[in-house]
NUZAFI-98309 format. One line per 5 residues: number of its first residue (from 0); their letters; for each residue x negated, y, z negated of N, C-alpha, C. Coordinates in steps of 0.05 Angstrom, whole numbers, plus 32768, in hexadecimal, padded with zeros to 4 digits. Atoms other than C-alpha are relative to their C-alpha. Example, Ala and Ser with C-alpha at 12.3 -4.5 7.8 and 13.67 -1.06 7.14 Angstrom:
% residues 2
0 = AS = 7FEE 7FE8 8000 7F0A 7FA6 7F64 7FEE 8018 8000  8010 7FE8 8001 7EEF 7FEB 7F71 800F 8016 7FF2
***
This chain:
% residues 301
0 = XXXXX = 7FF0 7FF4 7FEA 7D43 7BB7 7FCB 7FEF 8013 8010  800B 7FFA 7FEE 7D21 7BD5 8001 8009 8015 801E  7FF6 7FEB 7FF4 7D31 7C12 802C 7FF1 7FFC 8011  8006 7FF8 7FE3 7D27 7C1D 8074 7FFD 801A 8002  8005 7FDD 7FF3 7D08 7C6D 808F 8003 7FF4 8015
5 = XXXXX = 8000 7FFE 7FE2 7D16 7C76 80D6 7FED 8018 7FFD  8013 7FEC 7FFE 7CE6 7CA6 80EE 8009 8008 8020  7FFA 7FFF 7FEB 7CF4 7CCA 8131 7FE4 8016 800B  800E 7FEB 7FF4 7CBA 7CE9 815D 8007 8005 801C  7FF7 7FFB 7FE6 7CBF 7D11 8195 7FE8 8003 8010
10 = XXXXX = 8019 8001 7FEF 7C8E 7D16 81D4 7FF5 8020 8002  8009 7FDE 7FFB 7C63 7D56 81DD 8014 8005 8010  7FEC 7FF3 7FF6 7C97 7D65 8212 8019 8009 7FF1  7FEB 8005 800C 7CD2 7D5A 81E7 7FF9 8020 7FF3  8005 7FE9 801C 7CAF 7D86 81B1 7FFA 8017 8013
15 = XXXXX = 8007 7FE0 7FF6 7C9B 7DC3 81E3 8022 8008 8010  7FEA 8000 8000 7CE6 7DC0 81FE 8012 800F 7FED  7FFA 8001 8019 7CFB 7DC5 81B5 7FF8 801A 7FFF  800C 7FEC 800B 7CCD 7DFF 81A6 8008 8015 8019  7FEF 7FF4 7FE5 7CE9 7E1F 81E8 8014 800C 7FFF
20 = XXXXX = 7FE1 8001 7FFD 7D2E 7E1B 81DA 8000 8010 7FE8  7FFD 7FF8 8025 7D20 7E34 8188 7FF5 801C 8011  800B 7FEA 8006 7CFD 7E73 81A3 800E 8012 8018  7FE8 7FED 7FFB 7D37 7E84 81DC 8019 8006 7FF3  7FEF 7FF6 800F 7D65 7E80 81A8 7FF6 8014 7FED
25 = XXXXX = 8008 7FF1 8009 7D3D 7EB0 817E 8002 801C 8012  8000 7FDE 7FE5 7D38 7EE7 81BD 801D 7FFF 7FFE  7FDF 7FFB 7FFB 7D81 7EE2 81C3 8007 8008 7FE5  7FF1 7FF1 8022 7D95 7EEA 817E 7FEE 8016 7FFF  800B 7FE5 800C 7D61 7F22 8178 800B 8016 8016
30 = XXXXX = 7FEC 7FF4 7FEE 7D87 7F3F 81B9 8011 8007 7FF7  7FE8 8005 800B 7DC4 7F34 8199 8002 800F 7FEE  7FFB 7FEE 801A 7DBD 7F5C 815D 7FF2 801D 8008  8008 7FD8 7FF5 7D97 7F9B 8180 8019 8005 8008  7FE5 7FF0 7FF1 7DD9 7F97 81AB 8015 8007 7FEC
35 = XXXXX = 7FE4 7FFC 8009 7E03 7F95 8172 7FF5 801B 7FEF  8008 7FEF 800B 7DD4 7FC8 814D 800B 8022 800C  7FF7 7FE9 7FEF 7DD9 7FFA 8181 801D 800E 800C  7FEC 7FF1 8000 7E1A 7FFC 8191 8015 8005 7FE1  7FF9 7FE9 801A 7E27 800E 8141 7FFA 8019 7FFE
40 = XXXXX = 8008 7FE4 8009 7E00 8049 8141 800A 800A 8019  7FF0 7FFA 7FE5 7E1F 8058 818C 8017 8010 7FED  7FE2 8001 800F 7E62 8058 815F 7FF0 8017 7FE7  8006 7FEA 800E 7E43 8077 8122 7FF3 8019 8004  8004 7FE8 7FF9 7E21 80B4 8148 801C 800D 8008
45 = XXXXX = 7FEF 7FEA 7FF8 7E63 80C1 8170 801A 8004 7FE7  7FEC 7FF2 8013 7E8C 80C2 8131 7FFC 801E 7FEE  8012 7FEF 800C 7E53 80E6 8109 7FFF 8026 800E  8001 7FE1 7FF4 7E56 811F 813E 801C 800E 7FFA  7FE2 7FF3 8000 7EAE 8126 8143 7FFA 8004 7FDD
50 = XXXXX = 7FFC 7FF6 8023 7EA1 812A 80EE 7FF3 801D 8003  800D 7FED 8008 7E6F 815C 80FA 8004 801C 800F  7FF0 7FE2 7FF4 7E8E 818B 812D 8019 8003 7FF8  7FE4 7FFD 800E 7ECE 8186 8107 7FFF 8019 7FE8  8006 7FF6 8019 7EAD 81A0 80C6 7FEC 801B 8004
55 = XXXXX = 8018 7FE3 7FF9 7E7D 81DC 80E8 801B 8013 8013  7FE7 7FF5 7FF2 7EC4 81EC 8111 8010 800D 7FEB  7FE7 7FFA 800C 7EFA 81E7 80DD 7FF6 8003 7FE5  8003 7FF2 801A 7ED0 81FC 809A 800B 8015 7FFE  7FF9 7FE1 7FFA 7ED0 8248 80AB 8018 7FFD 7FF5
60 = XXXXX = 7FE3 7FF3 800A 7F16 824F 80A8 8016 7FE2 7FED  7FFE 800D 8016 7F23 8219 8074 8010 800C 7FE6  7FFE 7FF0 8018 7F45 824B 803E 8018 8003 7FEE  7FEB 8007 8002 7F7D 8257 801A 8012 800F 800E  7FE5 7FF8 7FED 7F9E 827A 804F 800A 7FF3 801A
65 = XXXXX = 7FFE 801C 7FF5 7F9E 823C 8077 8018 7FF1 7FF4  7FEF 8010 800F 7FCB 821C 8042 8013 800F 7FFD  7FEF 7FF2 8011 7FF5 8259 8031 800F 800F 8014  7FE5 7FEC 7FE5 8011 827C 8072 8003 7FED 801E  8000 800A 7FEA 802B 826D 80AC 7FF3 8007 8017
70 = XXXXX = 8013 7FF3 7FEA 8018 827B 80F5 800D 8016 8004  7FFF 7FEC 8000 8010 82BD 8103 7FF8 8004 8025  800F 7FFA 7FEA 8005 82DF 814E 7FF3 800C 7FFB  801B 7FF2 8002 7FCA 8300 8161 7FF8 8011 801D  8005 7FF3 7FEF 7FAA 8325 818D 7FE7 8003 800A
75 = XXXXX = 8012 800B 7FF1 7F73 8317 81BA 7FE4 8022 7FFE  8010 7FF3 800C 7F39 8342 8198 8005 8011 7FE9  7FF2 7FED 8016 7F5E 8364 8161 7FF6 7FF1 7FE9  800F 8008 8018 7F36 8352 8123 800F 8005 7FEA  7FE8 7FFA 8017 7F69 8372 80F2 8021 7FF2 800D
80 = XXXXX = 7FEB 8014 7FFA 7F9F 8347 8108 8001 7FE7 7FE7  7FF9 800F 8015 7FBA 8319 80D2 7FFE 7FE8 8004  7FFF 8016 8001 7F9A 82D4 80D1 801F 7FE7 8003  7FE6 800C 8009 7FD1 829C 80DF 7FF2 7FE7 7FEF  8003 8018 8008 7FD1 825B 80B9 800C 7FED 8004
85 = XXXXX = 7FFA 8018 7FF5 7FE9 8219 80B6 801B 7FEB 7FF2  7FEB 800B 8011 801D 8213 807D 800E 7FF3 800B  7FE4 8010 7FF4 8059 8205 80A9 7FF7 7FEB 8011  8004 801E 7FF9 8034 81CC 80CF 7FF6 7FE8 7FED  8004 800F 801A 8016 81AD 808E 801C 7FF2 7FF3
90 = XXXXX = 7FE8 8014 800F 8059 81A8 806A 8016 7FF1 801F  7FF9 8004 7FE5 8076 819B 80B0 8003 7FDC 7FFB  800C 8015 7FF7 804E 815E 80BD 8003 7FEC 7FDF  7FEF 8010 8009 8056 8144 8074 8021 7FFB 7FF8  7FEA 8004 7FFE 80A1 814A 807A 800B 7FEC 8018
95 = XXXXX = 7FFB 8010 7FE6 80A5 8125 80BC 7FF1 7FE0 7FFC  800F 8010 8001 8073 80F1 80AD 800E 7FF3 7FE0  7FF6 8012 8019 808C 80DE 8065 801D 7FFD 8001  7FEA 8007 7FFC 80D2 80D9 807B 8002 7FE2 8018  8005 8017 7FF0 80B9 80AB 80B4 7FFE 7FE7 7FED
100 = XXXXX = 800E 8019 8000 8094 8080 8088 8022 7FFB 7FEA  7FE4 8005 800E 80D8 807C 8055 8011 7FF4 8013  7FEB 8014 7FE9 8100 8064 8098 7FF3 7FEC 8003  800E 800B 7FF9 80CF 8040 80AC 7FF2 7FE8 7FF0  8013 800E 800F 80A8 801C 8077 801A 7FE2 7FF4
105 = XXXXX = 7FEA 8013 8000 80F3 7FF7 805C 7FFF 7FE3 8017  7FFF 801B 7FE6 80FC 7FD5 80A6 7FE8 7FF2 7FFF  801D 8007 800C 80B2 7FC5 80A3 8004 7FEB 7FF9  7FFF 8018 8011 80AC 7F9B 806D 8019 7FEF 7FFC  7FF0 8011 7FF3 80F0 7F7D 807C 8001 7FE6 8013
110 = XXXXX = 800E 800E 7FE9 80DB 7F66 80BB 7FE7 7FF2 8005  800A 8017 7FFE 80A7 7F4C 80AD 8004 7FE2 7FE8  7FFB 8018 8014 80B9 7F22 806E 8017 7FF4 8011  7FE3 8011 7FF8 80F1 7F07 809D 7FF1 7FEA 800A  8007 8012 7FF5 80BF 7EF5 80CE 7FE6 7FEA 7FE9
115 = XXXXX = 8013 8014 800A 808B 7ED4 8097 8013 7FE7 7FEB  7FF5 800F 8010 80C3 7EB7 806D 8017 7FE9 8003  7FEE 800C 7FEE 80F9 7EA9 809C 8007 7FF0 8011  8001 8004 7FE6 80E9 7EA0 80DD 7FE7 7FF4 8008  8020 8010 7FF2 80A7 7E77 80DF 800D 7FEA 8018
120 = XXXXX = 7FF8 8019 7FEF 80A6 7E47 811E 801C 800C 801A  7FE3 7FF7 7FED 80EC 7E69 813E 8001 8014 801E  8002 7FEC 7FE2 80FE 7E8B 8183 8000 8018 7FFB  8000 7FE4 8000 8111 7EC0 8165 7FEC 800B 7FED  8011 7FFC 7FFA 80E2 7ECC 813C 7FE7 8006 800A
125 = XXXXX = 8018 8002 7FEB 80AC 7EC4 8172 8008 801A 800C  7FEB 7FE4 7FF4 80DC 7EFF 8197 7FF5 8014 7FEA  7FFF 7FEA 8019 80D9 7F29 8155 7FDF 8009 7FFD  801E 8005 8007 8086 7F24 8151 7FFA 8010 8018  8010 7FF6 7FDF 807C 7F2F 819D 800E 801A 7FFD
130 = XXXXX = 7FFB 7FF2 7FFE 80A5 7F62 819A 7FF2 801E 7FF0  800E 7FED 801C 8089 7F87 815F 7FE0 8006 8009  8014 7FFA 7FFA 8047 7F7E 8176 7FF9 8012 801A  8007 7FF3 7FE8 8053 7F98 81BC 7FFA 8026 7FF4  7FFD 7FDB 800B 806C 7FE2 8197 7FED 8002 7FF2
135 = XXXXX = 801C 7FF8 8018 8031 7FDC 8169 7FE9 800D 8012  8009 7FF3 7FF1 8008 7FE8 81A5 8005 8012 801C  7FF8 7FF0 7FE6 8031 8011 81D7 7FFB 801A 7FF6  800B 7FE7 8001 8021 805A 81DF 8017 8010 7FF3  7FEB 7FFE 800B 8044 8085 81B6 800F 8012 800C
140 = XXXXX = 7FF3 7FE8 7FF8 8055 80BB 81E4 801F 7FE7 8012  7FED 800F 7FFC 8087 807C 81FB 801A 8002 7FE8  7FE2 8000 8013 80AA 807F 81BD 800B 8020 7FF4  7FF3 7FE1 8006 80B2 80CA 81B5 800D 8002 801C  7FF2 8006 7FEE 80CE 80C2 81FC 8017 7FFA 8003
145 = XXXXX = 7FF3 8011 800A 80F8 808F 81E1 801E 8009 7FF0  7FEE 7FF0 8019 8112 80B4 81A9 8011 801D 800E  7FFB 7FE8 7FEE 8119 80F3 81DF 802C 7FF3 7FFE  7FE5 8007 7FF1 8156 80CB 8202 800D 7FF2 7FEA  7FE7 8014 8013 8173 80A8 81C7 8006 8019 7FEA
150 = XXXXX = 7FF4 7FF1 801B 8178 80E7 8192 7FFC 801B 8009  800A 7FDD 8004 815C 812D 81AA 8015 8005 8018  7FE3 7FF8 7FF1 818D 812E 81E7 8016 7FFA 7FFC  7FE1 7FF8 8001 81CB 8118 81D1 800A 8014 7FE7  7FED 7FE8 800E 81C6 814F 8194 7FF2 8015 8007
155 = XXXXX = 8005 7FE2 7FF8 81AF 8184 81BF 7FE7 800F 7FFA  8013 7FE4 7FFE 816B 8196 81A8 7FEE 7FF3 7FF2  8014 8004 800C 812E 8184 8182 8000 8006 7FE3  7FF9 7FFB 8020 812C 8178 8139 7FED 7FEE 7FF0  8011 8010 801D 8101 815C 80F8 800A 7FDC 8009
160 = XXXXX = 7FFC 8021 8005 8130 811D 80F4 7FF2 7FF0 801D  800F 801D 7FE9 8121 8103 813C 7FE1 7FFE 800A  8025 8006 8003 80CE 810E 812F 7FFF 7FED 7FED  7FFC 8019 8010 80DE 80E4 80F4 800A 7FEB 800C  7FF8 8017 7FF4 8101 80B7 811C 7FEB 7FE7 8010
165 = XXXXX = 8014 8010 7FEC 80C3 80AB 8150 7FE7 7FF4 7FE7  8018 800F 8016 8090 80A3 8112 800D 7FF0 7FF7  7FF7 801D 800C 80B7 8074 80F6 8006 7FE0 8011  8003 8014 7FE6 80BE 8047 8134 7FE1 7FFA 7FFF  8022 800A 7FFD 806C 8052 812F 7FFE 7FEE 7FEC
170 = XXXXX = 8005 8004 801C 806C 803E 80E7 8007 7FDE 7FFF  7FF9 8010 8006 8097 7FFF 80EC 7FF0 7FED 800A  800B 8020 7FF7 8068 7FCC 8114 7FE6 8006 7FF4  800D 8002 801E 8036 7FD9 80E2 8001 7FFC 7FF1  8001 800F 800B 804A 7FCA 80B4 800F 7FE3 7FF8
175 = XXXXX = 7FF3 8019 7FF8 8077 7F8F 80D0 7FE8 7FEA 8003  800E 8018 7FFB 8033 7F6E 80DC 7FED 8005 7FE4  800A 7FF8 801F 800E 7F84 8095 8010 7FEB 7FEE  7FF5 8012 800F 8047 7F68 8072 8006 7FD7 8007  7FFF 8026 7FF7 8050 7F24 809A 7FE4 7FF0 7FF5
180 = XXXXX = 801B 8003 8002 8002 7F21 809A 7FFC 7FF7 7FDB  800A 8004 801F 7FFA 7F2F 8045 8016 7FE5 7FF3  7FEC 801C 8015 8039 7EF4 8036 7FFC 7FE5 800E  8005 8025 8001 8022 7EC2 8061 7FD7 7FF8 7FF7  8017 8011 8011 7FDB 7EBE 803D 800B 7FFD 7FE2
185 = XXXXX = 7FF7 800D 8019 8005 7EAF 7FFF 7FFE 7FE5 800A  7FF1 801F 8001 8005 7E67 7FEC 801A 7FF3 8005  7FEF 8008 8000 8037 7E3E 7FFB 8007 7FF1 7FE8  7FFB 8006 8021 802C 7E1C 7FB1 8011 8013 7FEE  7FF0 7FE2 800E 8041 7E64 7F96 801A 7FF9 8003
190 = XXXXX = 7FDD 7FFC 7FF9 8089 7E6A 7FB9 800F 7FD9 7FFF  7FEE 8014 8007 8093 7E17 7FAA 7FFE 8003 7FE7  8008 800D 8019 807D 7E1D 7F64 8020 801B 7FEC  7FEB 7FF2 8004 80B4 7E5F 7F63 8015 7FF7 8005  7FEB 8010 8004 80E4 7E38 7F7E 800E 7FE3 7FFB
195 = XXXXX = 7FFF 801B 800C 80D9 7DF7 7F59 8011 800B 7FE5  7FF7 7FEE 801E 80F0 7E25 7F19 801F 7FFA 8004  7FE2 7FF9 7FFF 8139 7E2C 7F3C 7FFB 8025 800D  7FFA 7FE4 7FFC 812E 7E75 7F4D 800B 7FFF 8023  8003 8007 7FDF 8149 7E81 7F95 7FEC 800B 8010
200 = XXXXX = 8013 7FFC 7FF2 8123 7E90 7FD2 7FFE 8021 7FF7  8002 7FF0 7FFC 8133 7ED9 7FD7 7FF2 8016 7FE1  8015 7FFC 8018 8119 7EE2 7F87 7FE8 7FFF 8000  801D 8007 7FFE 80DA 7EC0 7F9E 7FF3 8013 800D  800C 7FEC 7FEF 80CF 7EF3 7FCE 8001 801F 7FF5
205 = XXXXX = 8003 7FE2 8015 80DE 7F2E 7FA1 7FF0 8007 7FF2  8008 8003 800E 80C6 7F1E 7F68 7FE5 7FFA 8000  801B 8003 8002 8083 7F01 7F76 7FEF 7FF7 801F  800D 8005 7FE3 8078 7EFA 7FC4 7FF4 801E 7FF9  8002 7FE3 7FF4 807D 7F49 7FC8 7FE4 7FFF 7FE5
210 = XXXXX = 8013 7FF9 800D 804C 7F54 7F86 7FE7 7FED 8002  8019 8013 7FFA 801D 7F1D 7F97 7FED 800D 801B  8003 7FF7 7FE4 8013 7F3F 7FE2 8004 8027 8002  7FF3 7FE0 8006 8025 7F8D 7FC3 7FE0 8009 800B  800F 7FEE 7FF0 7FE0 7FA3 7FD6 7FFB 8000 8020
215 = XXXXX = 8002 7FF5 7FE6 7FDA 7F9B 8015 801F 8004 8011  7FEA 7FF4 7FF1 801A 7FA9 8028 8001 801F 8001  8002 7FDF 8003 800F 7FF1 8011 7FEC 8006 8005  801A 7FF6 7FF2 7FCD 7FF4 802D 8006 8000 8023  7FEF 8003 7FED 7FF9 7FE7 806D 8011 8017 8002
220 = XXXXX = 7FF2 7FEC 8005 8029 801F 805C 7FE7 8017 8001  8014 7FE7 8001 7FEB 8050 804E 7FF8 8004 8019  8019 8001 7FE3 7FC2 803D 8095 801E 800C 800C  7FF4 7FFB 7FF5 800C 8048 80B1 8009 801D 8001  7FFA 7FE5 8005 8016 8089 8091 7FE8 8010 8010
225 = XXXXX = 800E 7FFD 7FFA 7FCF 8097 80A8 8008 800A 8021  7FFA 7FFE 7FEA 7FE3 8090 80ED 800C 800F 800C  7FE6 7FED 8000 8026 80B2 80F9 7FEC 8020 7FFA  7FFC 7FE5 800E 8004 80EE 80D4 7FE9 8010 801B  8015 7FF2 7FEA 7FD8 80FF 8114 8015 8000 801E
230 = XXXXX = 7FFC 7FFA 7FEB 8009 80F8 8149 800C 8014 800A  7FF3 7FE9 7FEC 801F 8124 817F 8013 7FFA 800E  7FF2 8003 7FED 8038 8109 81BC 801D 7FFF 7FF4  7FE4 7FFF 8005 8079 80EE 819A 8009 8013 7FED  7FF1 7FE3 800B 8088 8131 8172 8001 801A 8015
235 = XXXXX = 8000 7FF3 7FEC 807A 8156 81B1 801E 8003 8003  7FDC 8005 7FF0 80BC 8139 81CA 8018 7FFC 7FF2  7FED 8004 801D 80DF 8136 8188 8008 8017 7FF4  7FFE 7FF1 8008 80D0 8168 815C 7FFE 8018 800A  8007 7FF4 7FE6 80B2 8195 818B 7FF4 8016 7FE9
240 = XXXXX = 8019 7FE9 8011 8085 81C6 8151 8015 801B 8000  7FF6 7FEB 7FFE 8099 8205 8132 7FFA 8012 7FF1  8019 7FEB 8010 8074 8245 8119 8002 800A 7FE4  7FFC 7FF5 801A 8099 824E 80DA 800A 7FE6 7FE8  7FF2 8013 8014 80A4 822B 809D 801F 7FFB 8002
245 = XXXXX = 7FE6 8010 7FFC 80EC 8202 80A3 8003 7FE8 7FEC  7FF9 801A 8009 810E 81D2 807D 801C 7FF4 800C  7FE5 8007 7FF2 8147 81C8 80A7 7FFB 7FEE 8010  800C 801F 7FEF 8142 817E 80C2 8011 7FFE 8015  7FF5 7FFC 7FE4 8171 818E 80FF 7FEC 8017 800D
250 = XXXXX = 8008 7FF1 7FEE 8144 81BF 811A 7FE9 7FFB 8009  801F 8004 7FF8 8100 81C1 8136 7FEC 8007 7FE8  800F 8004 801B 80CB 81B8 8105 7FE7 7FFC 800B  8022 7FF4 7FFB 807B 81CC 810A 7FF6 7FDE 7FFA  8012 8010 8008 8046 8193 80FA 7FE3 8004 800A
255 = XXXXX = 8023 8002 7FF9 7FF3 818F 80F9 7FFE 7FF7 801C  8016 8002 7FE0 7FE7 816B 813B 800D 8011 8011  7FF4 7FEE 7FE8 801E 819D 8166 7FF9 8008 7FF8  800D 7FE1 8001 8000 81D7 813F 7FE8 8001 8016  8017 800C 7FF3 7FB7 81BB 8155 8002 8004 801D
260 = XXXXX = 7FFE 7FFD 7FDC 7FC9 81B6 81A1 800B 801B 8001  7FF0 7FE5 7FFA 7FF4 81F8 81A3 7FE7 8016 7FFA  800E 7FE7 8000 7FC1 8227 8187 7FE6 7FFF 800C  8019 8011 7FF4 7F83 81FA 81A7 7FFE 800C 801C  7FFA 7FFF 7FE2 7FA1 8210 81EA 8009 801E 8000
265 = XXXXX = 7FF3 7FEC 8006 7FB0 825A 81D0 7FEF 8017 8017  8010 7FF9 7FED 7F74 8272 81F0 7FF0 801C 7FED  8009 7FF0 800D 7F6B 829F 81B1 7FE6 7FFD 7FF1  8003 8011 8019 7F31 828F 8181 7FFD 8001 7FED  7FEC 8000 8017 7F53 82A3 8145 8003 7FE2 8000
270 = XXXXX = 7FEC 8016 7FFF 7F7B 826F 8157 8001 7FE3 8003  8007 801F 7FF8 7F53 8236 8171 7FEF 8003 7FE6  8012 800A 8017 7F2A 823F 8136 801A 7FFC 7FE8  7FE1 800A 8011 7F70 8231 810C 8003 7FDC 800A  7FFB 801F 7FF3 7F76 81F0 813B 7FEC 7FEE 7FF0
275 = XXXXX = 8016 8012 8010 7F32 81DB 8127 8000 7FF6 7FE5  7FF9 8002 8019 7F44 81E5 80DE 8018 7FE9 7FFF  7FED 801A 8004 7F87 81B8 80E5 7FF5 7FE8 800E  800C 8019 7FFA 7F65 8186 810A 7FE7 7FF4 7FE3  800C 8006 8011 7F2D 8180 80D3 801E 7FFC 7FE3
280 = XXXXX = 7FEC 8011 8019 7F6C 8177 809D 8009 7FE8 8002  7FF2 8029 7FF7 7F88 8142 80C5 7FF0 7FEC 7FF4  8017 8015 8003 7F46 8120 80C3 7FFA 7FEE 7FE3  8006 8005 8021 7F39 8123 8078 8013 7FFA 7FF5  7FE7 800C 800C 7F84 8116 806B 7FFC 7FDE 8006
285 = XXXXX = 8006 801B 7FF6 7F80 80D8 8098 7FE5 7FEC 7FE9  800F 8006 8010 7F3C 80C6 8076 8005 7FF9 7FEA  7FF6 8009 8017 7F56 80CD 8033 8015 7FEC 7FFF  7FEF 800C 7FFA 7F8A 80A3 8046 7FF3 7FDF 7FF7  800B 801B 8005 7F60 8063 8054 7FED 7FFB 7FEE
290 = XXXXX = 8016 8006 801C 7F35 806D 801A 8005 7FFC 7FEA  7FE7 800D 800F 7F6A 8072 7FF0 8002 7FE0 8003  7FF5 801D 7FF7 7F87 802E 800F 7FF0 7FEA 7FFE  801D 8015 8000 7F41 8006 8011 8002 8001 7FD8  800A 7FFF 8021 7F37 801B 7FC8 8018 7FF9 7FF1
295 = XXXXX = 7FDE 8004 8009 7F88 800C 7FB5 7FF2 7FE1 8001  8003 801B 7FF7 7F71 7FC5 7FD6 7FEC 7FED 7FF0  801E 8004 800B 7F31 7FC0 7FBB 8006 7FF5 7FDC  7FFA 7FFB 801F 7F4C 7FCD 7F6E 8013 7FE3 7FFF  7FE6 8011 8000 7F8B 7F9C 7F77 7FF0 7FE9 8003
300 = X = 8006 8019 7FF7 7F5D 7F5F 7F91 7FF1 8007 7FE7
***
């Protein structure tokens, strides 16, 4: 039995063509990766700097009277004047923000197990998705806006629950697309092989959709908490900030980013050096946040 080689040559032209073409694709890819080089460290200088004027700003007054009093006035060179702090926006901001994500986090994962379990293929939905996605990226001073005309004017005034209200409006299309996202990379062998057993649908989804898909759904819940815990605009128009410790969820209620802007703009700098300090908590709250969540994710896979 006897095999045939083909052999194929090419003409000096062919071959200097060839070697032409191999060494503009080399310049381009080596283009290509300076450009992508450069604009990393672009990105990693200008983060590297907001870390590093955060932390030469808001160390100094880093203390425990930061955590332990509230804001105090001052007086525009008066050195014996009584430091303020930041208590009442701290617990403020997690009282507003973990009530959000409690409203918030329910509908969520609702919504989206409807749309990954329910509603694949349907008009609605397609409606329920687009929709979700549009609020995922609209501005949020729209939905503290929002919340203005639907809760803070018809009971007369500014209060905890309707800052909770706008974070939780932030909260929900996050994790409406987290949870759709982590149950449709489940198998579809999984949820026939659950309900080949007899169990019904809504068991399948309890029972072992939700714990099959549990980390990243709560790595969804964390990035969302993350979020919420820095804004302004919609507590501006909500809660509207307030200088003393409160627990009264009808009234106006303090938080980190209105402290941050309010005493930023004080014109004192006592006071802006207090801003700098709550802005650096945010940061490292936030931070801890997704490092937490990566490492939650990380462990679970």
């Amino acid at each position: 039995m006897s095999t045939t080689t083909m052999t194929f040559t090419r003409t000096p032209a062919e071959e200097a063509t060839a070697r032409a073409m191999s060494r503009r694709r080399r310049v381009m890819d080596q283009i290509i990766r300076l450009f992508c080089i450069g604009a990393t460290l672009v990105g990693l200088f200008f983060l590297a700097s907001i870390l590093f004027t955060l932390l030469v700003k808001g160390l100094p007054r880093l203390d425990l009277i930061t955590f332990t009093r509230e804001f105090q006035p001052t007086t525009y060179g008066d050195d014996t004047a009584p430091l303020g702090g930041l208590l009442h926006a701290i617990l403020g901001t997690l009282v507003q923000s973990g009530m959000g994500v409690l409203i918030g986090v329910p509908i969520g994962i609702l919504v989206g197990t409807y749309l990954s379990e329910y509603a694949k293929g349907t008009a609605l939905g397609n409606a329920v998705r687009f929709v979700s996605d549009v609020l995922l990226s609209a501005p949020s001073v729209l939905v503290g806006l929002f919340v203005y005309q639907l809760v803070v004017l018809p009971t007369g005034g500014f209060s905890a629950i309707a800052g909770s209200i706008a974070l939780a409006i932030l909260v929900i299309p996050v994790v409406v697309r987290t949870t759709e996202d982590m149950l449709q990379l489940l198998p579809n062998t999984l949820r026939e092989a659950v309900i080949g057993l007899g169990a019904p649908k809504w068991k399948m989804i309890t029972l072992v959709a939700y714990r099959a898909a549990l980390s990243g759904i709560v790595t969804g819940v964390l990035l969302a908490f993350a979020r919420i815990a820095g804004e302004t605009a919609p507590l501006l128009l909500t809660s509207f900030g307030n200088n003393v410790v409160s627990w009264n969820l009808g009234n106006a209620m303090g938080s980190l980013p209105i402290a941050i802007y309010q005493q930023a703009n004080s014109g004192f700098p006592d006071l802006i050096a207090v801003a700098w300090t709550g802005a650096l908590i945010v940061t490292l709250g936030v931070l801890a946040i997704n490092i937490t969540a990566r490492l939650f994710l990380a462990r679970r896979k």
